[in-house]
C-alpha positions in Angstrom: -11.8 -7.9 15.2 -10.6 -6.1 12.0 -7.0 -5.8 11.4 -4.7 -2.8 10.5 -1.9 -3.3 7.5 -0.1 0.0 7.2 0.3 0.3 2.4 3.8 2.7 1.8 5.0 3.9 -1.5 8.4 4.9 -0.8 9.8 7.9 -2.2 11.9 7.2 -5.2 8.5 5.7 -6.7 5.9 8.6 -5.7 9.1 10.4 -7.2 9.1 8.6 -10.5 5.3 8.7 -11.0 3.9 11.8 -9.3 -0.3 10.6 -10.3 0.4 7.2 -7.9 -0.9 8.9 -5.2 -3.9 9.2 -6.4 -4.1 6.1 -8.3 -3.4 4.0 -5.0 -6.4 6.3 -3.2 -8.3 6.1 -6.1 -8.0 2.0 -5.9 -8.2 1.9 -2.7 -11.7 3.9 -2.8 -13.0 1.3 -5.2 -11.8 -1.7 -3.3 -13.6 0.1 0.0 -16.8 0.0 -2.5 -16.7 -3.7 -3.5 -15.4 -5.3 0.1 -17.5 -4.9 2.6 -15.5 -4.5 6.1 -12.2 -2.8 4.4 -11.6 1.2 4.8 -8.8 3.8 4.9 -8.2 5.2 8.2 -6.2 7.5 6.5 -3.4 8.7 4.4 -0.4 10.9 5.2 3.2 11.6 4.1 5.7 10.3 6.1 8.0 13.3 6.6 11.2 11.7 7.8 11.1 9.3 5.4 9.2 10.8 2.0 6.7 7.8 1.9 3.2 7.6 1.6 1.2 5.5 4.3 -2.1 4.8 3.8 -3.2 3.1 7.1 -5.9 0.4 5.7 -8.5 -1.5 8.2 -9.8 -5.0 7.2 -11.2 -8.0 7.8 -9.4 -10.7 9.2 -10.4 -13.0 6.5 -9.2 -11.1 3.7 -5.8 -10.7 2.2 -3.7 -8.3 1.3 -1.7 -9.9 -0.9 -4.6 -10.4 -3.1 -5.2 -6.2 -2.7 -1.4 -6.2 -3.7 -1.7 -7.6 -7.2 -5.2 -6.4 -8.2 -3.2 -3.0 -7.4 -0.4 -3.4 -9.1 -2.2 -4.1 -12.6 -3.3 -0.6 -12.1 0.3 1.3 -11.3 3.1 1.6 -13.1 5.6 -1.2 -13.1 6.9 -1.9 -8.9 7.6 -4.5 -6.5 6.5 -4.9 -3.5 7.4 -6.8 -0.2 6.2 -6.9 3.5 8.1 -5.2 6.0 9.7 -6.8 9.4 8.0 -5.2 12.6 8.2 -6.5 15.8 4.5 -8.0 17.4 3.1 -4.5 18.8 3.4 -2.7 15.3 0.8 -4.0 12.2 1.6 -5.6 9.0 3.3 -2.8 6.5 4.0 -3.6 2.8 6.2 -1.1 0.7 6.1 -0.8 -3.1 9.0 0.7 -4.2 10.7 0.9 -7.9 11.3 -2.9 -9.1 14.9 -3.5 -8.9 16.7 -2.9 -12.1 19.8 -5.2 -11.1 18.6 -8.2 -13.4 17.8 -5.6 -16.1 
């Protein structure tokens, strides 16, 4: 049984770099094409919130982490961390700006 892992781009980042939306689809696209059993459900904008979701379906053996920092070699500069949810909602990660606290 495949899983579902919910990808966000919060809205200070889509803000910052308005072509990230298509680069995330774009990679996404491309990862769908070299991993078999991985797909996009689909993608909408979260109204109440300004993100992105893209609402990702994949194999149980693969990880997302590993998605995670193949895409971020391909976006501008961002962090990203996994959400909490409770056991009835899937995994969700967020990248967001990095935090410019340590700058």
């Amino acid at each position: 049984m495949n899983n579902i892992v919910e990808l966000r781009a919060s809205y200070r980042y889509v803000k910052d770099h308005a072509w990230v939306i298509q680069g995330i689809t774009g990679f996404l696209s491309a990862y769908f094409m070299d991993r078999p059993g991985f797909q996009v459900q689909k993608h909408f904008n979260e109204l109440e919130t300004g993100m992105h979701v893209w609402v990702c379906d994949m194999p149980p053996n693969m990880k997302f982490r590993i998605l995670l920092r193949r895409l971020k070699e391909d976006i501008p500069p961002c962090q990203y961390k996994q959400l909490e949810t409770d056991e009835n909602t899937c995994e969700q990660y967020l990248i967001d700006c990095p935090d410019t606290e340590s700058a």
